[in-house]
VEXLUMLO-749394 format. One record per residue: x, y, z of N, C-alpha, C in turn; residue in one letter. Coordinates in nm, 2 decimals, decimal comma. Atoms other than C-alpha are relative to their C-alpha. Layout:
REM VEXLUMLO-749394
NUFI      nx      ny      nz     cax     cay     caz      cx      cy      cz  minu
NUFI       X       Y       Z       X       Y       Z       X       Y       Z     A
...
This chain:
REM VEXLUMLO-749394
NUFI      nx      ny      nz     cax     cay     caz      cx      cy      cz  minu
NUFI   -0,03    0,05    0,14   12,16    5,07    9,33    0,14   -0,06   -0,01     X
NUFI   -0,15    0,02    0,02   12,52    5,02    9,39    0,05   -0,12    0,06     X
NUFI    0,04    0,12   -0,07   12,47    4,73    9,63   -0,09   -0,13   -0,05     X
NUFI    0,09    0,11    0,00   12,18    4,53    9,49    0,02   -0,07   -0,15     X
NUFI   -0,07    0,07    0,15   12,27    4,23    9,24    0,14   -0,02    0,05     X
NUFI   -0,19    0,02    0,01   12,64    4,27    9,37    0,00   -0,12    0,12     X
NUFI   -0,07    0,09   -0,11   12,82    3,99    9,60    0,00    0,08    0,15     X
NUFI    0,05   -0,06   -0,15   12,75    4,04    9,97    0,21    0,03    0,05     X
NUFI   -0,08   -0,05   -0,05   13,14    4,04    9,98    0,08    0,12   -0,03     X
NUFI    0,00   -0,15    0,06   13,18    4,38    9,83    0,04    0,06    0,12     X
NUFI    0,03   -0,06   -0,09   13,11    4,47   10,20    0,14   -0,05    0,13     X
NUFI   -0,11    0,12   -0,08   13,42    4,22   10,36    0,08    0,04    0,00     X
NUFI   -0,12    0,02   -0,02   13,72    4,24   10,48    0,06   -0,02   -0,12     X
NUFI   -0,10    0,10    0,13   14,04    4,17   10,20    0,09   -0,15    0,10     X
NUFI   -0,04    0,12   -0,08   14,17    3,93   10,48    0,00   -0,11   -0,02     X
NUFI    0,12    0,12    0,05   13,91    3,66   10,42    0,00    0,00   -0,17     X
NUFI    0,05    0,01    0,13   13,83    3,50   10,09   -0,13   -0,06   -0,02     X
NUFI    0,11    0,01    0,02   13,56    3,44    9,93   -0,03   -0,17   -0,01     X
NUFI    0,04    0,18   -0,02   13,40    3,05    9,99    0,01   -0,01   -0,16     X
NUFI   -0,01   -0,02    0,19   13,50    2,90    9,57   -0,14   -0,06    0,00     X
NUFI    0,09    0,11   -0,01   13,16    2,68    9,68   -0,10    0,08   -0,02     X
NUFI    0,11   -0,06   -0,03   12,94    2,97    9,72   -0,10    0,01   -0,08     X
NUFI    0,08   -0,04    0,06   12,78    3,05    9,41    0,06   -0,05   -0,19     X
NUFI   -0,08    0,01    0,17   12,88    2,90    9,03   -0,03    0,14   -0,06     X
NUFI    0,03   -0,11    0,13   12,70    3,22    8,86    0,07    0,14    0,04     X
NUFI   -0,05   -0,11   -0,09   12,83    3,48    9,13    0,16   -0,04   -0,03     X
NUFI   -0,08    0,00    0,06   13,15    3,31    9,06    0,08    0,04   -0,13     X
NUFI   -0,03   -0,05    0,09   13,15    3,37    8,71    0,00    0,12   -0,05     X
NUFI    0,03   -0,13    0,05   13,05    3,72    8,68    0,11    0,05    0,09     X
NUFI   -0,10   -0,04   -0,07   13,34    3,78    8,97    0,15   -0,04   -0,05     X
NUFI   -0,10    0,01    0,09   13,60    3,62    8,76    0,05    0,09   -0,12     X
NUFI   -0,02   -0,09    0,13   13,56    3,84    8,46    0,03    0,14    0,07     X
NUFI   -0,06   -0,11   -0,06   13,60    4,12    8,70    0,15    0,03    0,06     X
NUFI   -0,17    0,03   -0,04   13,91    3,98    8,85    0,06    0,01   -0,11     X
NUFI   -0,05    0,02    0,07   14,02    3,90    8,52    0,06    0,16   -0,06     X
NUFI   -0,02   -0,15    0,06   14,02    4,30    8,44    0,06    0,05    0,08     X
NUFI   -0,10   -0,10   -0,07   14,18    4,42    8,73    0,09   -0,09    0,05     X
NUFI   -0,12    0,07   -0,02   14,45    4,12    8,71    0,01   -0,04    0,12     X
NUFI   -0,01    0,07   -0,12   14,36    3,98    9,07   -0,06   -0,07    0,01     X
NUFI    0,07    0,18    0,00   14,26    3,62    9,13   -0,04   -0,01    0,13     X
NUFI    0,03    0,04   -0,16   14,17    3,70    9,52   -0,12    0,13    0,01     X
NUFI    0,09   -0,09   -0,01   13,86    3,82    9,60   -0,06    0,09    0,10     X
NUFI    0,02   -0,04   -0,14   13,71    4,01    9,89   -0,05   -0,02    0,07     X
NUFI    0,09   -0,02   -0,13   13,60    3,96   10,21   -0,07   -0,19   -0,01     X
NUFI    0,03    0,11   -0,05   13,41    3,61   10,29   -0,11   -0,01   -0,03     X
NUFI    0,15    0,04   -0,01   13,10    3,48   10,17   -0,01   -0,19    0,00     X
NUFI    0,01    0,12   -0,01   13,03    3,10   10,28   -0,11   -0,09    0,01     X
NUFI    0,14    0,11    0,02   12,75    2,88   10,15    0,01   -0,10    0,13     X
NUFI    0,10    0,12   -0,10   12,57    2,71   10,43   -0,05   -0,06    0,00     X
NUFI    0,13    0,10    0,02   12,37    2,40   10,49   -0,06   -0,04    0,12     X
NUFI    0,03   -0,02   -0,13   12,18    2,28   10,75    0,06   -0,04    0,14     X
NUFI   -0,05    0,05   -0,07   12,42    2,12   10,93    0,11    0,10    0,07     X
NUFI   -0,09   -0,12   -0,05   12,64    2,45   10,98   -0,08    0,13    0,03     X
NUFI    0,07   -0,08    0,00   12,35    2,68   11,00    0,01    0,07    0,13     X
NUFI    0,00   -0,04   -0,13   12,34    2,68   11,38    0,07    0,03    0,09     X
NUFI   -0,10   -0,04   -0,09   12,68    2,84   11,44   -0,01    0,16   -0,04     X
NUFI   -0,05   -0,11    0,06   12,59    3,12   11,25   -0,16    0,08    0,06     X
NUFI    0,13   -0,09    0,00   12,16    3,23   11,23    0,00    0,00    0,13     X
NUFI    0,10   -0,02   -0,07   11,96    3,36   11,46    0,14    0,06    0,14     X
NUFI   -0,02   -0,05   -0,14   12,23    3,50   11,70    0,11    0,16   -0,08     X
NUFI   -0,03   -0,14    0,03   12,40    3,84   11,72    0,16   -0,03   -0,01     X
NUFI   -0,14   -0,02   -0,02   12,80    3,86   11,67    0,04    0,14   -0,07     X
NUFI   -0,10   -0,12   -0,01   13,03    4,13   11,66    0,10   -0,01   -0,14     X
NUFI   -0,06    0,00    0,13   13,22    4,17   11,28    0,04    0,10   -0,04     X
NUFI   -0,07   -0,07    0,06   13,42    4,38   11,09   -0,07    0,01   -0,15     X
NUFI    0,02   -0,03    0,13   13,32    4,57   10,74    0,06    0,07   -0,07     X
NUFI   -0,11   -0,09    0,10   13,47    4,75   10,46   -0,11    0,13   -0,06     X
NUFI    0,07   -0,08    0,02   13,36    5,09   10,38   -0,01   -0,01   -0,11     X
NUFI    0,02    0,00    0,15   13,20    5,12   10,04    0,08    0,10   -0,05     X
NUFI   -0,05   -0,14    0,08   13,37    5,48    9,96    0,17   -0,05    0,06     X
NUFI   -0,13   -0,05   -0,06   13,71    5,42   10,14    0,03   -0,16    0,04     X
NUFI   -0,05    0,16   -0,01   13,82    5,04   10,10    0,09   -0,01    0,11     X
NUFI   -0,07    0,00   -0,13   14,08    5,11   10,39   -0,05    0,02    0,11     X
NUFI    0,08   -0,02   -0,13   13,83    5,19   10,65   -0,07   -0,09    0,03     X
NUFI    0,06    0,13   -0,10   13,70    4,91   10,84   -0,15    0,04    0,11     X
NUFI    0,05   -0,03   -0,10   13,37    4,94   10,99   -0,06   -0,11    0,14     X
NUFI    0,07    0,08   -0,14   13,30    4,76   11,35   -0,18   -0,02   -0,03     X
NUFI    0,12   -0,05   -0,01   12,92    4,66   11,31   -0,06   -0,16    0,17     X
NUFI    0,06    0,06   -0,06   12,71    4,41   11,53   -0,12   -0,09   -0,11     X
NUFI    0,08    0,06    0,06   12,58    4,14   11,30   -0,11   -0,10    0,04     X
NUFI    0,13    0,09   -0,04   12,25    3,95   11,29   -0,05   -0,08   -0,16     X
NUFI    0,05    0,08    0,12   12,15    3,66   11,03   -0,11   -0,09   -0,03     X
NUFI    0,07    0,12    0,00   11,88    3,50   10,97   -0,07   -0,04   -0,11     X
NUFI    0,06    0,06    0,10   11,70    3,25   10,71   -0,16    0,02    0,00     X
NUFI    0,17   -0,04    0,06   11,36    3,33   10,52   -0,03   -0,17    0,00     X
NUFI    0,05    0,14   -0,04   11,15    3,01   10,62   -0,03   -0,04   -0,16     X
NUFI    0,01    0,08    0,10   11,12    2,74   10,34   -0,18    0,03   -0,07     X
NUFI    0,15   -0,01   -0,02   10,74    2,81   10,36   -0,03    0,14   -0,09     X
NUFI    0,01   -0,11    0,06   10,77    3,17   10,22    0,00    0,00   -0,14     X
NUFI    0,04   -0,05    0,15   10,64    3,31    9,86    0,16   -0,01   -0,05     X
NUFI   -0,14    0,00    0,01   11,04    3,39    9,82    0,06   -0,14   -0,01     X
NUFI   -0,08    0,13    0,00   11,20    3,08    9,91   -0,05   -0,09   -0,09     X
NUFI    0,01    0,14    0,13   10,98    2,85    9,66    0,02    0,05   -0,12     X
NUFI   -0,05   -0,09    0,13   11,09    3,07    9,34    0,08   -0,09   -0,05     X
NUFI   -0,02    0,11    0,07   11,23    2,88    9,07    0,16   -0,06    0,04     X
NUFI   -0,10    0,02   -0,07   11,62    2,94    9,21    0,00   -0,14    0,11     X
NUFI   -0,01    0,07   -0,08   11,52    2,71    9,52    0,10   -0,03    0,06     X
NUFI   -0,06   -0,05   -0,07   11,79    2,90    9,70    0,00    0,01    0,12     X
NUFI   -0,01   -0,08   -0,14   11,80    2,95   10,04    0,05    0,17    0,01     X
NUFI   -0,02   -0,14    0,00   11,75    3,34   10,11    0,04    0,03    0,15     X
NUFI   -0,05   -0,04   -0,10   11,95    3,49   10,40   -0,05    0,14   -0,01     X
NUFI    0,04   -0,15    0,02   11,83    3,85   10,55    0,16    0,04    0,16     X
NUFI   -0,09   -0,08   -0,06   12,17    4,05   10,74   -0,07    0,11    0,09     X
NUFI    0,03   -0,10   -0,03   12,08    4,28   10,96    0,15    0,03    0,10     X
NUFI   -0,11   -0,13   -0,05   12,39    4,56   11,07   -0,02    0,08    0,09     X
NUFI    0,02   -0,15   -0,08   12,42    4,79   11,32    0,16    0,09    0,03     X
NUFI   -0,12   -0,10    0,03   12,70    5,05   11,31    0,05    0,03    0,16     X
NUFI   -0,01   -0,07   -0,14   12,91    5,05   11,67    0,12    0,09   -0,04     X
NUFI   -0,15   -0,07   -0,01   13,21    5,28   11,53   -0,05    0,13    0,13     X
NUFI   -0,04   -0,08   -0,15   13,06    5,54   11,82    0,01   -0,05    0,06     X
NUFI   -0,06    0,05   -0,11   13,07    5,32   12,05    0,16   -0,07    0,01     X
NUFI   -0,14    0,01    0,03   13,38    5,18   11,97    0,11    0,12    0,01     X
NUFI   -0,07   -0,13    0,02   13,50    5,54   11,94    0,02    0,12    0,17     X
NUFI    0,03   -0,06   -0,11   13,37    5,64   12,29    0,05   -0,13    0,09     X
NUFI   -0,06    0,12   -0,06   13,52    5,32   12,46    0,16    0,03   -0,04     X
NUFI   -0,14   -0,04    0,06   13,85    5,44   12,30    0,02    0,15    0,12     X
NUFI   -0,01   -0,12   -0,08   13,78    5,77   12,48    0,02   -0,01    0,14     X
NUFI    0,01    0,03   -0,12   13,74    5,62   12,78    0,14   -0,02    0,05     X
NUFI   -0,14    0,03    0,03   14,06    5,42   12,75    0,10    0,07    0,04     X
NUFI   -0,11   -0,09   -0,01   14,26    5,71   12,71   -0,02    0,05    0,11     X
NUFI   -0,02   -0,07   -0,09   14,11    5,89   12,97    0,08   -0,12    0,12     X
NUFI   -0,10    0,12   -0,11   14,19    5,54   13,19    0,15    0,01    0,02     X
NUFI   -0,13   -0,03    0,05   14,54    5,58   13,04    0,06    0,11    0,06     X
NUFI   -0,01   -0,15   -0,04   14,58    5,95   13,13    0,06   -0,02    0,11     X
NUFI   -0,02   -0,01   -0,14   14,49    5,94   13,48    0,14   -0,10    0,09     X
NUFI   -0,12    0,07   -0,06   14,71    5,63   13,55    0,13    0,06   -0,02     X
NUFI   -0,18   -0,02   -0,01   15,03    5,78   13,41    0,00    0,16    0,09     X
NUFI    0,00   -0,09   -0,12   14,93    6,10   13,60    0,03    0,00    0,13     X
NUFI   -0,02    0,01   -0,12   14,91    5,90   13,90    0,13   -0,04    0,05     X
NUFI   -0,15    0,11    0,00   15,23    5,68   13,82    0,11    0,13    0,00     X
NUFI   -0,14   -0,05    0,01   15,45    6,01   13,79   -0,03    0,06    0,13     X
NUFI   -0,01   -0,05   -0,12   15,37    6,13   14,13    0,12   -0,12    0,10     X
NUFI   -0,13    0,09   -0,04   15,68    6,05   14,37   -0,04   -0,05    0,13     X
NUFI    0,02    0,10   -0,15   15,51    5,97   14,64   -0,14   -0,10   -0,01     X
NUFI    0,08    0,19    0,05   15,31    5,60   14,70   -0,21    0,06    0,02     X
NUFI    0,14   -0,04    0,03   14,92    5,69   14,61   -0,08   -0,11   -0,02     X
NUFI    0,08    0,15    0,02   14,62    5,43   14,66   -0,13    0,02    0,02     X
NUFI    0,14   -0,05   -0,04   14,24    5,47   14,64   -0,06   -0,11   -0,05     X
NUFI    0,08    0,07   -0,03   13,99    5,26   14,77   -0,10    0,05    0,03     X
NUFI    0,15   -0,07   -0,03   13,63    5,21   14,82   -0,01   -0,01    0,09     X
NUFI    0,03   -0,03   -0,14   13,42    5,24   15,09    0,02   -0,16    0,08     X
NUFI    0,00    0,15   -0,09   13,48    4,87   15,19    0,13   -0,08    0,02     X
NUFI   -0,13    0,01    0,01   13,87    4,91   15,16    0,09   -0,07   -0,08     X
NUFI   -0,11    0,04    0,13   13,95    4,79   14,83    0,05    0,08   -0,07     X
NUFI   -0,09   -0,12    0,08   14,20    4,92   14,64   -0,03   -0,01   -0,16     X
NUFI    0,03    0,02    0,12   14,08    5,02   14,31    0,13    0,07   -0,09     X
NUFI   -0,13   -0,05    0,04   14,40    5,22   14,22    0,16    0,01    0,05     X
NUFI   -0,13    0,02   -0,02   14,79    5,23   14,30    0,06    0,06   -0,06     X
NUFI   -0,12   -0,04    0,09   15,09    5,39   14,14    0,15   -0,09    0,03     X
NUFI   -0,14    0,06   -0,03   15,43    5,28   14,08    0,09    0,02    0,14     X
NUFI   -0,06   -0,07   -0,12   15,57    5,48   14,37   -0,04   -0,13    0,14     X
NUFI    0,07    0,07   -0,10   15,33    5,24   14,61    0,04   -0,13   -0,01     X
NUFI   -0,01    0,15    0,01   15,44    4,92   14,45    0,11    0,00    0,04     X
NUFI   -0,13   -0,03    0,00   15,80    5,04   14,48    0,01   -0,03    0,17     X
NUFI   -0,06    0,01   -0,11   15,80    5,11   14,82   -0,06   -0,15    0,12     X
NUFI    0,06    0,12   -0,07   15,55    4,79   14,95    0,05   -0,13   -0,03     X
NUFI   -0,05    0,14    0,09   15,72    4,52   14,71   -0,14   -0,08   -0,06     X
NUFI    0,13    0,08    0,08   15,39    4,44   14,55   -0,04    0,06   -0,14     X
NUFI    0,06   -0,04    0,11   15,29    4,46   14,19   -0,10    0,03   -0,01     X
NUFI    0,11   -0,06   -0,03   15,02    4,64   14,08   -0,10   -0,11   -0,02     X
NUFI    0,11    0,12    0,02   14,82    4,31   13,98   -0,02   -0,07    0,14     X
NUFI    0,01    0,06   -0,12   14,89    4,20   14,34   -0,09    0,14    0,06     X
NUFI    0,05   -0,11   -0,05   14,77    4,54   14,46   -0,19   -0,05   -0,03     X
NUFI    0,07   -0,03    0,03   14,45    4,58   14,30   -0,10   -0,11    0,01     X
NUFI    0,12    0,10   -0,07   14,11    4,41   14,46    0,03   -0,05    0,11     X
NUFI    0,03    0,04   -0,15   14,27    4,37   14,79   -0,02    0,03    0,04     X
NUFI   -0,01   -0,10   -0,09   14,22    4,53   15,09    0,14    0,06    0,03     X
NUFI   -0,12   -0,10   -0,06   14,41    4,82   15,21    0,06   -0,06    0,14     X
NUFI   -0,06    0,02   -0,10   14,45    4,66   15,53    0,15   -0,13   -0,01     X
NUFI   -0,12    0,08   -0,01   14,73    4,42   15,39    0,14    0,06    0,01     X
NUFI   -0,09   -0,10   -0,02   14,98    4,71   15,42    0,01    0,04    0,16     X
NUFI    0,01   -0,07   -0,14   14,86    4,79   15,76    0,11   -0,10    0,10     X
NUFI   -0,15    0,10   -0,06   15,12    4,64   16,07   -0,13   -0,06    0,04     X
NUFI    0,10    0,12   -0,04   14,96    4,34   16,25   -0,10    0,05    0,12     X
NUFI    0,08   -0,06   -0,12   14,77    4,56   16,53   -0,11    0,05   -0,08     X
NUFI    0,14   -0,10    0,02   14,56    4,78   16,34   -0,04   -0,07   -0,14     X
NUFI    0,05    0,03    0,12   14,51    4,56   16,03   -0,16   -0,06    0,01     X
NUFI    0,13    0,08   -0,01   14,22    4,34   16,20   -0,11    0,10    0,03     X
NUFI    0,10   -0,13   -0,01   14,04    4,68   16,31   -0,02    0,08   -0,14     X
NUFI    0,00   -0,14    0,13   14,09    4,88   15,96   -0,16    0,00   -0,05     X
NUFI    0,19   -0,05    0,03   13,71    4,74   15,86   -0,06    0,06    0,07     X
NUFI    0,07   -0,09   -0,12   13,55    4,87   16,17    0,02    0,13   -0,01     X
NUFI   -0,04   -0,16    0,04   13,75    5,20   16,11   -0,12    0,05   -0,09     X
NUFI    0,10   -0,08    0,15   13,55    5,25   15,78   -0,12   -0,08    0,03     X
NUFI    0,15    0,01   -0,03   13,24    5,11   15,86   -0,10    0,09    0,12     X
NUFI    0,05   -0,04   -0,10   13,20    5,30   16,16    0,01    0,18   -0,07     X
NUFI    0,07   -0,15    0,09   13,27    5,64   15,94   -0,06   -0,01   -0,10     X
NUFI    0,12    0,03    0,10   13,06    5,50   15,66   -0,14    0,05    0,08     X
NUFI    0,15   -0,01   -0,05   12,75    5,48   15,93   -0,01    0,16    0,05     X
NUFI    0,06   -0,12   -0,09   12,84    5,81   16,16    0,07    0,14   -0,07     X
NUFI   -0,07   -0,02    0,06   13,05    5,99   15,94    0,11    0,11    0,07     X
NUFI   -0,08   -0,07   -0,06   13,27    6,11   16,20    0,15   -0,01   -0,05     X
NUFI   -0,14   -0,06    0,04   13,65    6,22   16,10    0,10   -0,02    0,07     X
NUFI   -0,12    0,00   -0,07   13,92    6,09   16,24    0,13   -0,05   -0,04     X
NUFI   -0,11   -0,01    0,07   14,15    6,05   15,98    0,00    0,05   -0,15     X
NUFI    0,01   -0,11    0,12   13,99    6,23   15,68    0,08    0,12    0,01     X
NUFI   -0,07   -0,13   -0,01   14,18    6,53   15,60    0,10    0,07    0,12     X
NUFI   -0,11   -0,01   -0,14   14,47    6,49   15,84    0,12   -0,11   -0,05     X
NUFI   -0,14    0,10    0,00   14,82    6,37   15,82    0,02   -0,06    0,12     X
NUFI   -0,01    0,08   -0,12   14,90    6,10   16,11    0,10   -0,09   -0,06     X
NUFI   -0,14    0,06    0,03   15,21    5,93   16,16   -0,08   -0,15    0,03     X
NUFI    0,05    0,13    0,04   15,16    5,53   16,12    0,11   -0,09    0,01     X
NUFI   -0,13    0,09    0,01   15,38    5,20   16,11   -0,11   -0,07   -0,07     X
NUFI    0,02    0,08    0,12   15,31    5,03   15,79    0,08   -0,15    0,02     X
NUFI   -0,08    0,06   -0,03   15,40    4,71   15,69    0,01   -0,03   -0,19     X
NUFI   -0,08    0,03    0,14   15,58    4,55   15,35   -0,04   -0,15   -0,06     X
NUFI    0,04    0,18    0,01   15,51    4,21   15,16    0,11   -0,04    0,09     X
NUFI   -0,07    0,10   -0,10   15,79    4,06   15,34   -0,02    0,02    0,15     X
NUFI    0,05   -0,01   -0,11   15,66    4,15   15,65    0,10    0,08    0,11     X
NUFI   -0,03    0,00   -0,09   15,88    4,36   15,77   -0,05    0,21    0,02     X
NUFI    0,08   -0,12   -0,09   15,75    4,72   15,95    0,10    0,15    0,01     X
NUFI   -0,11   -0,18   -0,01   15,86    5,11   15,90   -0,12    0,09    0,00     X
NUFI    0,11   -0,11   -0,04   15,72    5,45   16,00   -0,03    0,06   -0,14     X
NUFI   -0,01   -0,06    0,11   15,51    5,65   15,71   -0,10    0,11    0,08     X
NUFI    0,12   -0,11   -0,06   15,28    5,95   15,75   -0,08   -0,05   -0,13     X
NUFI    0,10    0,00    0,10   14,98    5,92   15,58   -0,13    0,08    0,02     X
NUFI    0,12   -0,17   -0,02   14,71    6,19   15,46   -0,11   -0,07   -0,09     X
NUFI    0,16    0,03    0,07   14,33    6,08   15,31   -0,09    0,09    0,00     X
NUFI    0,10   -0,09    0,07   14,13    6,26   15,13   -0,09   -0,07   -0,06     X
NUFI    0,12    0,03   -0,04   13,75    6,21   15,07   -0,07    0,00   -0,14     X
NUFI    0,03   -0,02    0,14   13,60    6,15   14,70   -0,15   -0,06    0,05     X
NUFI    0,16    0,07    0,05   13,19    6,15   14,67   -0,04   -0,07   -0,11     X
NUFI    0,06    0,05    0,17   13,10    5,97   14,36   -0,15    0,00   -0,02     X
NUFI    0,19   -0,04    0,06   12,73    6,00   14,14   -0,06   -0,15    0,06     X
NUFI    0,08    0,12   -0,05   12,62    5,64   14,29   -0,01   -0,01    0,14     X
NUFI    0,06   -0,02   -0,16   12,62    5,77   14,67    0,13   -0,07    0,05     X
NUFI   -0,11    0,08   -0,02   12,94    5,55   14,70    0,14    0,16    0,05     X
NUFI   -0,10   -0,07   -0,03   13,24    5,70   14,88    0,13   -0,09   -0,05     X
NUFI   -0,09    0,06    0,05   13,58    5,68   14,75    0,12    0,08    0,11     X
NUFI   -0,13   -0,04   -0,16   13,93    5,74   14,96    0,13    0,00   -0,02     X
NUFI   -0,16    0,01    0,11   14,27    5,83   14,80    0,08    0,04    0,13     X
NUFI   -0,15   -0,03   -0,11   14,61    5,81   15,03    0,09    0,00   -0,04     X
NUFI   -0,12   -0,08    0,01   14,92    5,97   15,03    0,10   -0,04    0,12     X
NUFI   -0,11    0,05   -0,09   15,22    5,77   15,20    0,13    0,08   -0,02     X
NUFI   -0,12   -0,08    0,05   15,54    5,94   15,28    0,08   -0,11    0,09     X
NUFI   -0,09    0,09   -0,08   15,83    5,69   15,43    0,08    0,11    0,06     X
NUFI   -0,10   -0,11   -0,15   15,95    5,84   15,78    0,09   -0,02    0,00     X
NUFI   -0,13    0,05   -0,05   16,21    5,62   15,82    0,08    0,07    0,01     X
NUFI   -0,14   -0,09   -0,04   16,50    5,83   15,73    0,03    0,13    0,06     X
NUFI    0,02   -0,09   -0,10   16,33    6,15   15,89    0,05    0,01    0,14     X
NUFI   -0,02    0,05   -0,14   16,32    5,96   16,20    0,11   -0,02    0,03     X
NUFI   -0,12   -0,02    0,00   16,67    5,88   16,17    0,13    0,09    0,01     X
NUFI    0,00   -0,19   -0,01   16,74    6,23   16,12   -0,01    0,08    0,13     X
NUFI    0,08   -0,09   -0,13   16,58    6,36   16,41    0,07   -0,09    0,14     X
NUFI   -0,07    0,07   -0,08   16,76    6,07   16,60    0,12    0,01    0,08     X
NUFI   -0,16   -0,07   -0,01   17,11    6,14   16,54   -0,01    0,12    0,01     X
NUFI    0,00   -0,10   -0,01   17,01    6,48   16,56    0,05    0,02    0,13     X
NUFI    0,06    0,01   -0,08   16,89    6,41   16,91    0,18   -0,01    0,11     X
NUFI   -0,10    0,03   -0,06   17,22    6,22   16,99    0,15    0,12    0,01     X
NUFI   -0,09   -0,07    0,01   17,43    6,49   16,87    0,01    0,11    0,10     X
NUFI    0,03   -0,09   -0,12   17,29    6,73   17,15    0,02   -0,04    0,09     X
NUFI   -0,05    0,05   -0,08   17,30    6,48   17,38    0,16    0,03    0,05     X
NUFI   -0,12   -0,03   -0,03   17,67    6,50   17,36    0,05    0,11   -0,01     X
NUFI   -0,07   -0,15   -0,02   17,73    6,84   17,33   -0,07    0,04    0,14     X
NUFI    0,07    0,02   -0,14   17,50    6,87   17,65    0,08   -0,03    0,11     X
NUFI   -0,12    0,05   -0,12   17,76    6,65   17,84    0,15    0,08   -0,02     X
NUFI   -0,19   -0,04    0,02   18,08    6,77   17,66   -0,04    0,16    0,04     X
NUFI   -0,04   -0,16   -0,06   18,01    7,18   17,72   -0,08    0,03    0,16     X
NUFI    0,04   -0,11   -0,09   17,76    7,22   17,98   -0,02   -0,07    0,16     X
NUFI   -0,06    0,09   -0,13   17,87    6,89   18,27    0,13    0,01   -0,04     X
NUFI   -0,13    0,04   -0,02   18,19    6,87   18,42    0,00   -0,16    0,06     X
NUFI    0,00    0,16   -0,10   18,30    6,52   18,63   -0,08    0,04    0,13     X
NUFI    0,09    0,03   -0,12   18,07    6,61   18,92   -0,14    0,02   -0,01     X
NUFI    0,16    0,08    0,06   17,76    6,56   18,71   -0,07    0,16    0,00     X
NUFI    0,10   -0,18    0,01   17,69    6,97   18,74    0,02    0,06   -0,10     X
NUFI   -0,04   -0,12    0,13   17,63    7,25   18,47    0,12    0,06    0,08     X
NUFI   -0,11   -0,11    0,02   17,99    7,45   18,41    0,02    0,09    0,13     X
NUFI    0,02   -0,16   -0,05   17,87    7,77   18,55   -0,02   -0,03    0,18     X
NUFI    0,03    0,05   -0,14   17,76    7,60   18,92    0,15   -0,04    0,07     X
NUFI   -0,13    0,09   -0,03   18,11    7,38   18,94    0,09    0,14    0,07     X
NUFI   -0,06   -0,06   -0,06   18,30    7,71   18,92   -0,03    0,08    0,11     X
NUFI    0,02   -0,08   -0,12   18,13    7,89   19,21    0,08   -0,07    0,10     X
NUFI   -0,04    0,08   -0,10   18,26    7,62   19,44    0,13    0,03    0,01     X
């Protein structure tokens, strides 16, 4: 009852105004109401059609915005559909000789609401992945990369828009990049292991092309479509290795300085002589 007889923009946006073309009588009975609550702007959009504009609007479905009846601040998302009552119909020859439009609505605020949920979860996980300190990347089974963190772009020089949809093998150095499909195609068919669930030291390479040692560990994701998925964990050796170097060197010389004299023998031998 509270709907029928009233202006279809009742239901509109305050954004939009009302077409002044639409309706002289609907006009006038909406002025006297404006005139009571002292506002000259009406609501939402209603816009007389002819046939020449008809065909941007009936017969197809669009996506629209509505105003809740109880809660004028609430906006509802619907999926609209319009279409005209044929000239031919009992209705349409009535003495008006109006053109009758019929709306049909459909309500997506859950979907709207569950696409939001999604979102977040999307959101979540990325900043979950992005505060880990080390470079993290998961691809599918055909070695694209569907994910990345900051840590990974940091240490390869590539943004994550550069990252994401390429192959993993563009990281790899120039030996093992042209093999990496073979790699995964050959444990796609036999599903033999030889770098799942194992850390293995590696020489990467960088957008600028230049080459350093990392370890890297993969781990094995099933997904519900039969599809495998493949997350890695880079750690940069470099300064390990460096480490372990000068380590190396520093033995070396204590080696020569305590335990050779000048005739190339250990200490303990020299003095028997």
């Amino acid at each position: 009852e509270e709907l029928v007889g009233r202006n279809i923009a009742e239901i509109c946006p305050q954004a939009v105004h009302v077409d002044k073309d639409y309706d002289n009588n609907n006009n006038n009975d909406n002025n006297n109401n404006n005139n009571n609550n002292n506002n000259n702007t009406p609501i939402g959009t209603v816009k007389r059609t002819n046939s020449n504009d008809d065909e941007t609007t009936l017969g197809r479905i669009k996506h629209a915005t509505v105003k809740h009846r109880r809660d004028a601040t609430r906006l509802l998302p619907v999926e609209l559909g319009i279409s005209r009552l044929p000239p031919s119909s009992l209705l349409s020859s009535s003495a008006s000789r109006e053109p009758i439009y019929f709306a049909h609505i459909k309500d997506l605020s859950q979907l709207h609401d569950h696409r939001d949920q999604i979102a977040h979860k999307d959101e979540l996980c990325q900043a979950m992945i992005d505060a880990s300190f080390d470079p993290m990347f998961g691809i599918d089974q055909r070695g694209k990369i569907l994910v990345c963190n900051v840590a990974a772009c940091s240490m390869f020089g590539y943004s994550r828009e550069e990252f994401l949809g390429k192959n993993i093998s563009i990281i790899c150095n120039e030996r093992d990049a042209p093999h990496h499909e073979d790699h995964m195609a050959r444990y796609i068919r036999t599903g033999e292991k030889r770098v799942i669930g194992r850390k293995r030291p590696l020489v990467a390479r960088r957008k600028d092309g230049s080459q350093f040692h990392i370890e890297l560990g993969v781990s094995e994701v099933n997904l519900r479509n039969g599809e495998k998925m493949f997350c890695g964990y880079v750690r940069d050796m470099t300064q390990q290795r460096l480490d372990k170097l000068n380590l190396r060197k520093k033995e070396a010389v204590i080696q020569e300085k305590f335990f050779h004299n000048n005739l190339g023998m250990p200490q303990e031998e020299a003095e028997k002589l």
